[in-house]
Each structure stands twice: as C-alpha cells, then as structure tokens.
C-alpha positions as a Python dict, from the first residue, in 0.01 Angstrom:
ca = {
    (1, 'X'): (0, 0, 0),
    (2, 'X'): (353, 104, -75),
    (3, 'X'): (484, 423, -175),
    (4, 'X'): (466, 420, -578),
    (5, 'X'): (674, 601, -706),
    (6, 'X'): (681, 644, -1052),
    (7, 'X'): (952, 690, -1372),
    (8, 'X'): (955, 870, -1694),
    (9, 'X'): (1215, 926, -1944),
    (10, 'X'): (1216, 1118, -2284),
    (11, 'X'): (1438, 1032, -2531),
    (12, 'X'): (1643, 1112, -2841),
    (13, 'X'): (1437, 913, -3028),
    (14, 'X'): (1272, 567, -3043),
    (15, 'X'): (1554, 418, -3252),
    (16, 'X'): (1820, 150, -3091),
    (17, 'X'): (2034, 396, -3107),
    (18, 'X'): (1842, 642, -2893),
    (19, 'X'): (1943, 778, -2524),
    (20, 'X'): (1781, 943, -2279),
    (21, 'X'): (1760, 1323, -2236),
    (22, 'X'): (1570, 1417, -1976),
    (23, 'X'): (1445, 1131, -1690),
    (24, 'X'): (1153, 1236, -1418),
    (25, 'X'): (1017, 1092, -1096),
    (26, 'X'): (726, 1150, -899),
    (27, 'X'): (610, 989, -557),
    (28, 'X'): (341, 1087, -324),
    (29, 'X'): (345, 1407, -169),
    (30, 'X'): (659, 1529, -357),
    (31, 'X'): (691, 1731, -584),
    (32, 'X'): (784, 1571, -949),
    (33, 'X'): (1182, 1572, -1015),
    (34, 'X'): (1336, 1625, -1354),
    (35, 'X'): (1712, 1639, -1476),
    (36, 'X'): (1830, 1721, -1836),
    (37, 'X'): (2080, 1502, -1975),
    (38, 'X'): (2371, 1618, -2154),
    (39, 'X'): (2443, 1366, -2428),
    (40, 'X'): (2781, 1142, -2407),
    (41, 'X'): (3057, 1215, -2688),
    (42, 'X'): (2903, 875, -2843),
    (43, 'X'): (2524, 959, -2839),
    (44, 'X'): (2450, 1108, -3125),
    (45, 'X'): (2125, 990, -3261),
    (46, 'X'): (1891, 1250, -3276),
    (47, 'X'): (1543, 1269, -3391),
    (48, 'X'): (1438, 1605, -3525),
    (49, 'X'): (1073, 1486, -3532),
    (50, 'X'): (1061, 1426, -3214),
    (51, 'X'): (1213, 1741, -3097),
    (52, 'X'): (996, 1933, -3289),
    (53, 'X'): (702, 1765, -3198),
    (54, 'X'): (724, 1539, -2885),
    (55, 'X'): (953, 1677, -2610),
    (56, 'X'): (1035, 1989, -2743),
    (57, 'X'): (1389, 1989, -2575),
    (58, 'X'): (1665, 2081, -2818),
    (59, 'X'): (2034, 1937, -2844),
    (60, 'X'): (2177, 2267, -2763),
    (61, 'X'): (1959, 2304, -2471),
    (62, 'X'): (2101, 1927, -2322),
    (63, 'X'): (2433, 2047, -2394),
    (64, 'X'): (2339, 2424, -2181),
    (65, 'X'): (2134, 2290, -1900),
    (66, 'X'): (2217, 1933, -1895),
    (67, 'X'): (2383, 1769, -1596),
    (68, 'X'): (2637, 1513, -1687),
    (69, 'X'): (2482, 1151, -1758),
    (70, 'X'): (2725, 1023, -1473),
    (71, 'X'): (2579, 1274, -1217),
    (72, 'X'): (2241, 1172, -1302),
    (73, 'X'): (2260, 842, -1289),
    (74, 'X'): (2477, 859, -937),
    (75, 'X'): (2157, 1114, -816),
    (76, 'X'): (1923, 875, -928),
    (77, 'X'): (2081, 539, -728),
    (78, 'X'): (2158, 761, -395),
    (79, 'X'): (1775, 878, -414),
    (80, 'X'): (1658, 586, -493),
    (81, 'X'): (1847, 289, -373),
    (82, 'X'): (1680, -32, -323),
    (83, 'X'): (1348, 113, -402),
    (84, 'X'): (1111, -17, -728),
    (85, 'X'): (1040, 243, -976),
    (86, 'X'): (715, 149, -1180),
    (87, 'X'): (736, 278, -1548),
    (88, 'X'): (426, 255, -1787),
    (89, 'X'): (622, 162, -2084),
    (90, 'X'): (838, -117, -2004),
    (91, 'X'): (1039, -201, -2361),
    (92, 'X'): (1114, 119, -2360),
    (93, 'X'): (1158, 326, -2026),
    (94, 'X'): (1410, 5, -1910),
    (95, 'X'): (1598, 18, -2236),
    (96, 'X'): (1688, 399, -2207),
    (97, 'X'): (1750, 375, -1830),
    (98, 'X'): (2005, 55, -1935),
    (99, 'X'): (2159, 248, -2171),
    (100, 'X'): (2235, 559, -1903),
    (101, 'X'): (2359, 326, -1654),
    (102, 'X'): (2553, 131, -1894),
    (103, 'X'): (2708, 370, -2080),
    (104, 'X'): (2819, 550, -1780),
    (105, 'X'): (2956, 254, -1616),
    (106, 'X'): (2790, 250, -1309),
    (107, 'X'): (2541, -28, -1187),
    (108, 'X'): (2182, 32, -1107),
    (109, 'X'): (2075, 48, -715),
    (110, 'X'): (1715, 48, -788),
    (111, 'X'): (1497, -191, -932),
    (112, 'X'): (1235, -91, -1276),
    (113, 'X'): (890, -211, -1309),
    (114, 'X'): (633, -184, -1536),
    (115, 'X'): (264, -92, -1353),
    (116, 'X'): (136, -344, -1480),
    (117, 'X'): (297, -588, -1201),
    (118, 'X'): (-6, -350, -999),
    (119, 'X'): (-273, -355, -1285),
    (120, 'X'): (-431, -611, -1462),
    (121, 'X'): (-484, -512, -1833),
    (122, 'X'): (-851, -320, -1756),
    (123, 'X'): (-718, -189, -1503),
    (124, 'X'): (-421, -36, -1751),
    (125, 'X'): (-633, 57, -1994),
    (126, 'X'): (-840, 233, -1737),
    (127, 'X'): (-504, 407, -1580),
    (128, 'X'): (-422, 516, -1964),
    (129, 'X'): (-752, 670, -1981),
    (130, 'X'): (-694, 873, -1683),
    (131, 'X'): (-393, 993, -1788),
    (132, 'X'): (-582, 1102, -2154),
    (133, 'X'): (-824, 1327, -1880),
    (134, 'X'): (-522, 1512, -1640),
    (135, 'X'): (-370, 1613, -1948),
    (136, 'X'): (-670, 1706, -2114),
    (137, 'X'): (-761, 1911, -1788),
    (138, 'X'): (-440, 2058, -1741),
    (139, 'X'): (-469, 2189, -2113),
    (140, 'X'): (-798, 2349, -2064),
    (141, 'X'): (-668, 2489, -1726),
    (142, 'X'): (-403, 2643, -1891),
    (143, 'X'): (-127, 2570, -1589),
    (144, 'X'): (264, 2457, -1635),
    (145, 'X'): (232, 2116, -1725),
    (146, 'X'): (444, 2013, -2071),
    (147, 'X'): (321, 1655, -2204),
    (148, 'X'): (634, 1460, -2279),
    (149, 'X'): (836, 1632, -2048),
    (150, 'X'): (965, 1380, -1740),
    (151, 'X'): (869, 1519, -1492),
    (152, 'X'): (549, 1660, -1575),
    (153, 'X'): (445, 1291, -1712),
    (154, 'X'): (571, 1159, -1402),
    (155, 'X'): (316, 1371, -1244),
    (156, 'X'): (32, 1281, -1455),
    (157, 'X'): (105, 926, -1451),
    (158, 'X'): (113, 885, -1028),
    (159, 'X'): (-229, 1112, -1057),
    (160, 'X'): (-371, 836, -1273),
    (161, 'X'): (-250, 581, -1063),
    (162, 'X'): (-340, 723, -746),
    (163, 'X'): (-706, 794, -924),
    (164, 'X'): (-715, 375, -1010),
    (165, 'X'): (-617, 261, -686),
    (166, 'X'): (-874, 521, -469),
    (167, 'X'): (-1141, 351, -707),
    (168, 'X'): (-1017, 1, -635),
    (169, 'X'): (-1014, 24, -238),
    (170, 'X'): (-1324, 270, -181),
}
C-alpha cells in the first residue's frame, strides 16, 4: 500500500468564521510535523472555549511563535506536492485548509482526503476506537503527547491507521 500520510489542523473555533492555527502531518517513519499559524489581519474569530479547553494554544502565543500563514501554506505545497493527504474529519479539516490557501492566495499542490476513501464505516469506527486507546495509553504513560495539538493527533491518527490496516492484511 501507499505511503499514508496523514493531516490535522486545530482551529480558532468551529464557527464559519474560524481559521486554522496550528496544521500537523505525520507519515510513516517520520517524525510528526507541526507549524503555528499566526492569524491574518482579517482572522479574528476566536473561541475562548476552545482555547481553554481544546487546543490550549493562545492568540498571543500564534502571534509569538507563529510562522506567517503564507509560509505555511508555501511549506506545506513544496513538501507535499502532488501527494493525497487523508484527514479524518472531512467538513471540517478541508474547510480550514481552504480557508489558509485561499486567504493567502496561493493554490493548493496537494490533494485532501477523508480516510474513509480507505475505510468502510466499521472499519472507521474501529480506526476511531483506536485512536480513543493511543491516547488513553499515552495518558497513563505520562509521555509528550498533547490531544488536540496537530501534530501530536497526526501521530495518533497514522498509529490507528497503521493498527487497522496490520489487522486487515495479517
């Protein structure tokens, strides 16, 4: 099978009006990638709930250790050019990485899909599951991993597909 490599964003919020702040990848045998987004003069829909509670990454920190949304999304098409990035939430994942390519003006050279172009809905549902158990493990192990941080859930999410497919082919 191909290389899967996989896609997370966190966001501002889950409004319409929301942008990405932080976007993760992870393929096999590399280590997970992560870059902080500093928000655009006309992003400014922010969800203090979800700062508090989800992500955890704070406005002031985007504006302190973001890279520029242009840079990121130019990093993101010269890594990934012609390549298929599977997400596991497509509404939502493809909307916020529109709105960074959009917004900075620059056309996407890689293609988004949802896993479940790989998955049947079991087989989702079972890849879910997994993903419940790494972070579950990873909490009781007490190591670096942050749920709801890119690249940490870009990470998890590979593990649990990688897990799905070894039980599929074995």
């Amino acid at each position: 099978m191909k290389n899967i490599i996989i896609l997370d964003i966190e966001a501002s919020g889950l409004s319409e009006h929301s942008y990405p702040i932080e976007i993760g990848t992870c393929a096999r045998g590399e280590q997970a990638q992560s870059w902080l987004i500093q928000p655009m003069d006309d992003w400014t829909f922010w969800d203090s709930f979800a700062e508090e509670n989800i992500h955890h990454i704070s406005r002031e920190q985007l504006r302190t250790e973001g890279l520029p949304a242009a840079s990121v999304a130019n990093t993101l098409n010269k890594l990934f050019k012609g390549e298929t990035l599977y997400v596991d939430s497509l509404y939502m994942d493809t909307f916020w990485i529109d709105v960074l390519f959009m917004d900075t003006g620059m056309k996407r050279a890689f293609n988004v899909e949802f896993l479940g172009a790989l998955f049947d809905e079991e087989q989702l549902k079972q890849m879910y599951a997994l993903q419940e158990d790494y972070r579950k493990t990873q909490e009781i192990e007490g190591g670096d991993f942050k749920h709801h941080r890119a690249g940490d859930d870009a990470e998890m999410i590979l593990w649990a597909v990688e897990q799905l497919l070894a039980r599929m082919f074995h």
